[in-house]
C-alpha positions as CSV (number, residue, x, y, z in Angstrom):
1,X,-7.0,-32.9,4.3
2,X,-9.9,-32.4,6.7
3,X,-10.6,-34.9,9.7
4,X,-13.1,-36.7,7.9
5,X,-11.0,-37.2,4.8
6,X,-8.8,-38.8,7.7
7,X,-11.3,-41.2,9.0
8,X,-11.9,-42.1,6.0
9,X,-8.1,-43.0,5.1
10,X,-8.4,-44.9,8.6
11,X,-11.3,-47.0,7.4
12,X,-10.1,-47.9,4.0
13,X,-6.9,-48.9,5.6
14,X,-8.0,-50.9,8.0
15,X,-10.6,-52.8,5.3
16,X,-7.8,-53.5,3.2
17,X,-5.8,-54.7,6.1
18,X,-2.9,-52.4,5.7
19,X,-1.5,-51.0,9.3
20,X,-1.0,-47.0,9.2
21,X,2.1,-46.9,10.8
22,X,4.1,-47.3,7.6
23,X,2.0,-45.1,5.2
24,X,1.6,-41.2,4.2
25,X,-1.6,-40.1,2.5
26,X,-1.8,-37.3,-0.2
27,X,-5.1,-36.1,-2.0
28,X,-4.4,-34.9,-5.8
29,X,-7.4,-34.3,-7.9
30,X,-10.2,-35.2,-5.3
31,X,-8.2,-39.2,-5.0
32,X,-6.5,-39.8,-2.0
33,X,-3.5,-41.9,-3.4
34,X,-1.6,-43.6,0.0
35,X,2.3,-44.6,0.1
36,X,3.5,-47.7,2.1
37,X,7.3,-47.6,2.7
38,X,8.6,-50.6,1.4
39,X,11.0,-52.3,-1.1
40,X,8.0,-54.2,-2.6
41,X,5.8,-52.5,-5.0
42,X,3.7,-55.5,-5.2
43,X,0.6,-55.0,-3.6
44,X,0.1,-51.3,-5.3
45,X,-3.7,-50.5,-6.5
46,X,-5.1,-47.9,-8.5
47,X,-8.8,-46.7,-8.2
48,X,-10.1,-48.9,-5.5
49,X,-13.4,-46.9,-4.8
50,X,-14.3,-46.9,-1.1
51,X,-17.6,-45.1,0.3
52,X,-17.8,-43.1,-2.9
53,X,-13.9,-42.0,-2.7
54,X,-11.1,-43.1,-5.2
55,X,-8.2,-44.8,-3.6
56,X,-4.3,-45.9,-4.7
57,X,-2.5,-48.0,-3.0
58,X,1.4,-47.7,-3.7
59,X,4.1,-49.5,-2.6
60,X,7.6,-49.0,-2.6
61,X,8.0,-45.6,-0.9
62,X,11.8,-44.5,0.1
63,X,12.5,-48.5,-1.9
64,X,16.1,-46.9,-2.3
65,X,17.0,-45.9,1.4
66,X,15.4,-49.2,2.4
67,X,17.6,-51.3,0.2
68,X,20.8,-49.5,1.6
69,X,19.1,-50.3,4.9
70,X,18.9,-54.0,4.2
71,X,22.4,-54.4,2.5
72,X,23.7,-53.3,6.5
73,X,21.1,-55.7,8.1
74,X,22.1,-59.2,6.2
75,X,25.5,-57.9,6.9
76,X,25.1,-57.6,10.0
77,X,23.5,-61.3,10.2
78,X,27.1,-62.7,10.0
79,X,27.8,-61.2,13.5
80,X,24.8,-62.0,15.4
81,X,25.5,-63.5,18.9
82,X,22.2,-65.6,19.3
83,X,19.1,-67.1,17.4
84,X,17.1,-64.0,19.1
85,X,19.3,-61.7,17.3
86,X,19.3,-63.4,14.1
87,X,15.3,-63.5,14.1
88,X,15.2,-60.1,15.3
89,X,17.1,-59.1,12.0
90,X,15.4,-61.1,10.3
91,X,11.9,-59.9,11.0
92,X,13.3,-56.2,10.5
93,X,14.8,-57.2,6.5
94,X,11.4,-58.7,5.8
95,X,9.5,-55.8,7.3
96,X,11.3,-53.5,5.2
97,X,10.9,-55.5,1.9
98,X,6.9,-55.8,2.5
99,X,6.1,-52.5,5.0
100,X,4.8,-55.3,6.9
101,X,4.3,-53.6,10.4
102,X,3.6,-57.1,11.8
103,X,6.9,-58.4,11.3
104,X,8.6,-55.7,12.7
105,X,6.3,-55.8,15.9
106,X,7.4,-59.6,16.0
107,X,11.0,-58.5,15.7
């Protein structure tokens, strides 16, 4: 990908509110097709155009190693000491079902 193609990816993101911390971008046959690691696929899109460029949106990257992930964390809910803890896992299950970056800042 060149730098604009990158800009670009850092526009559209940010238009379609989606933070770029949890996604990987890949350009097959002149689309740019972006991951978001999550459990979720809702929320995937195919051929968004954006300033003349075709976009997907896909959700559910790595959904297996997530899962597994979140298994350990509700387990480990049982054991938490304090309410900080428990919201603190909380946020980071939720985060991983969604990709939501913002709940895992508010962890």
């Amino acid at each position: 990908m060149t730098k604009e193609d990158l800009a670009l990816i850092k526009e559209f993101l940010i238009e379609q509110k989606i933070d770029i911390l949890t996604t990987r971008a890949f350009k097959e046959d002149g689309k740019i097709i972006i991951t978001v690691g999550s459990i979720s696929k809702t929320g995937s899109k195919k051929d968004i155009e954006f300033k003349g460029q075709k976009f997907d949106i896909e959700y559910g990257e790595f959904s297996p190693y997530l899962e597994d992930v979140n298994m350990y964390l509700k387990e480990a809910l049982k054991y938490v000491a304090n309410d900080n803890q428990k919201t603190m896992l909380e946020k980071y299950i939720s985060h991983f079902e969604s990709g939501s970056v913002d709940d895992h800042k508010d962890s």
